[in-house]
N, C-alpha and C positions, 0 to 999 in steps of 0.2 A: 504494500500500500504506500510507503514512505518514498518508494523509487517512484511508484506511479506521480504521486503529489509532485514529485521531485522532477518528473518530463514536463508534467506540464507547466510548472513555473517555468522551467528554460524555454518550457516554449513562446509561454507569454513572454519573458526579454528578447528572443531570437526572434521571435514571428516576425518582428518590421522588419529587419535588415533583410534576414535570408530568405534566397529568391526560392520558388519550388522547383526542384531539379529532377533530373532522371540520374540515379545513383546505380551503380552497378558495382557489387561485392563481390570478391572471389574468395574463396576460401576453401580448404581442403582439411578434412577429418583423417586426425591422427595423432598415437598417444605425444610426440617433440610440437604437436602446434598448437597446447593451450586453449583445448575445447571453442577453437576460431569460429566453427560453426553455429555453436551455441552460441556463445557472447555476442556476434554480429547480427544473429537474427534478431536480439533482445535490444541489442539497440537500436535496430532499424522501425523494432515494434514501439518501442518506449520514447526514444528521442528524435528519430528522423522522420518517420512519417506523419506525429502529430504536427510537424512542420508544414506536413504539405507535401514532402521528398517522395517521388514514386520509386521505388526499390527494386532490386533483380538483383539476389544474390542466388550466385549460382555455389554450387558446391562441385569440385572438383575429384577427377576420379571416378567420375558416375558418364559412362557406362563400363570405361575402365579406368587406370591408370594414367596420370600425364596428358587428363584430356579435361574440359570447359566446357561442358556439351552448350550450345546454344552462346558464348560469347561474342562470335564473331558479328551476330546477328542483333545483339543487346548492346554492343560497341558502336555503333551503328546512330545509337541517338540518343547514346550516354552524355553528362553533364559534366560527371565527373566516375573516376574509377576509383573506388576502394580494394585494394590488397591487402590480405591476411594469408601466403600459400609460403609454404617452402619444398623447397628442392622438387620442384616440377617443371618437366624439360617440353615443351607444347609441341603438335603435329605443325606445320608448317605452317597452314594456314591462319592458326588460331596465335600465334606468335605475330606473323607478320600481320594478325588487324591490333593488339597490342600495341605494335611500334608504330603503325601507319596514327593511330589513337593519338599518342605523344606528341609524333610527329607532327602531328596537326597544330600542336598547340595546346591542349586539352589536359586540364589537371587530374593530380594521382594523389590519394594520402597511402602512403605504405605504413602498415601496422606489425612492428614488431617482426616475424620471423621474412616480411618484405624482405631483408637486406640478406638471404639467401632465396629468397623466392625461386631462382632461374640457375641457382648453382650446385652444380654436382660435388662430391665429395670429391676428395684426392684420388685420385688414378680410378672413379667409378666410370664404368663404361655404360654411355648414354645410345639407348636405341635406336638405329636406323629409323627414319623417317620424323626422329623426334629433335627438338632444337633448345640446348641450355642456352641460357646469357648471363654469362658469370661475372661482367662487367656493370651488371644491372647495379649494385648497388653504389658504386663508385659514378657511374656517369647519370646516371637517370636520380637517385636517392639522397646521392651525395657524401654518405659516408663510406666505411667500411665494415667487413664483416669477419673481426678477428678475433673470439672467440668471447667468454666472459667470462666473471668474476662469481662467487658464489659463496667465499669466504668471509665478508663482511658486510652480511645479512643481518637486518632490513637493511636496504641503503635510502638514504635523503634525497629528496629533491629541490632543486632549488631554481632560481630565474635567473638563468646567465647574464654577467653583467649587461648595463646598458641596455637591456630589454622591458625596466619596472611598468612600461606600459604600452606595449604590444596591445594591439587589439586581440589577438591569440590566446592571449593571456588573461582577458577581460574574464573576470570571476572564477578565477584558475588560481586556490592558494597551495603551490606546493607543500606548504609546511604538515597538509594533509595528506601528501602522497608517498606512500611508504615502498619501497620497492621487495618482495617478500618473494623474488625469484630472481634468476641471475640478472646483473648490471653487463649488458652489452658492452663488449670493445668496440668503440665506432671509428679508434681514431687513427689516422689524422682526415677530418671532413676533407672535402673534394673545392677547389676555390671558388667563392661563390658563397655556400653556406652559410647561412646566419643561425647561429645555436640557441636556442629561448629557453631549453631547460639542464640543466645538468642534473644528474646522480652521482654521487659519491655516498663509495662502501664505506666501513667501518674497520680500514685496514688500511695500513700505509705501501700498501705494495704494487694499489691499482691505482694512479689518476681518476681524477673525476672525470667522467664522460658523458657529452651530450647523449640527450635522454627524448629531445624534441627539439628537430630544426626546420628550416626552409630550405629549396634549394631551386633553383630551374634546368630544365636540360632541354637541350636540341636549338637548334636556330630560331625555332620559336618562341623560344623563352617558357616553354612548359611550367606552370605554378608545379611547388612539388610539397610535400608535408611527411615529414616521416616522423613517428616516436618507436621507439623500443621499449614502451609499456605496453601490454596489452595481454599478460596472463588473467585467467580469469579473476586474480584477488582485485587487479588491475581494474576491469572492467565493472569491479562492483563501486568504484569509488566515482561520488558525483563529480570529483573535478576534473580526474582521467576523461569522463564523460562529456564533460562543458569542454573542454581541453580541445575532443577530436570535435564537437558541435562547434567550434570556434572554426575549425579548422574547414572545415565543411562550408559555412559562412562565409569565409574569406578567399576559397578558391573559386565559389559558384557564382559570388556576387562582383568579382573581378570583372 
């Protein structure tokens, strides 16, 4: 009841600005992707479509593996793309309407296991007729994807300097957000990137690491959004929530 009360007040601050878009989620069920399926549909039900947001998330793997049944087709009159997938390598076609998407100009928020979305493991052999991009996270997201931290649990969040008032950031108190799964190694960001949130662990061994930044990619200046929150403790916190609702706002009403 608390979350419900809780969509709808953001939605009464959010309703004026955010425009109503055609959102398209991807995501892929598995036990490394932090119940992606579940938490996306729950916010799409709770915070984006009392917006007004028409939604298509698709779930990946269905009819088999390494496939989006119906993307290429939902890409088509998308607004904006939502990612939550990892290590899925797309048939040709459904890869190149993803980059043709980009390409265009057209904004992405990457959630968390994004910054492997398209990359294979070390020496894993990828299927004929299938297409990694292990570069994804570096040219399109902005950061990197080198490994994470898990010994200096909970870690903090905080608002990278110079950022106290980001519109992104509009009713986002980090001091609420606990990170109660590993702190992503993002670094060094890709140039360009502007960082709005850091985490740091509760150990002197790992830098603190952006946790939510901006990026743009391609010649047309792609809006980009990435955070490395989004396990489900993640998803249960209101401001994780206003955080991506910000994010969401900022790239549709561009």
């Amino acid at each position: 009841m608390k979350s419900r009360l809780l969509s709808a007040f953001l939605s009464l601050l959010l309703g004026a600005t955010a425009s109503a878009s055609n959102i398209v989620i991807l995501v892929v069920e598995e036990p490394e992707n932090y119940e992606a399926p579940a938490s996306m549909r729950r916010f799409a039900e709770q915070d984006l479509q009392p917006l007004g947001h028409q939604v298509t998330l698709i779930e990946g793997d269905k009819p088999r593996k390494h496939h989006f049944e119906g993307v290429i087709k939902a890409l088509k009159s998308a607004d904006l793309l939502m990612l939550f997938s990892r290590r899925r390598f797309l048939p040709k076609e459904q890869m190149t309407a993803i980059r043709e998407y980009l390409d265009a100009g057209k904004p992405l928020v990457g959630i968390r296991t994004a910054n492997h979305a398209f990359s294979p493991r070390p020496n894993e052999v990828v299927e004929d007729g299938l297409l990694p991009w292990p570069e994804f996270a570096q040219e399109v997201l902005g950061g990197q994807n080198a490994g994470y931290e898990t010994k200096g649990l909970p870690y903090t969040v905080s608002i990278a300097p110079g950022n106290e008032s980001s519109a992104l950031l509009k009713g986002v108190n980090p001091v609420k957000i606990l990170g109660c799964q590993s702190l992503y190694k993002v670094l060094p960001l890709s140039p360009g990137a502007l960082p709005l949130l850091v985490g740091t662990a509760k150990t002197d061994t790992t830098p603190s690491q952006p946790v939510a930044w901006t990026h743009t990619y391609g010649a047309k200046k792609a809006r980009i959004f990435y955070t490395s929150l989004g396990t489900p403790e993640d998803m249960l916190l209101p401001d994780v929530r206003r955080l991506l609702l910000n994010a969401v706002s900022w790239l549709v009403d561009f």
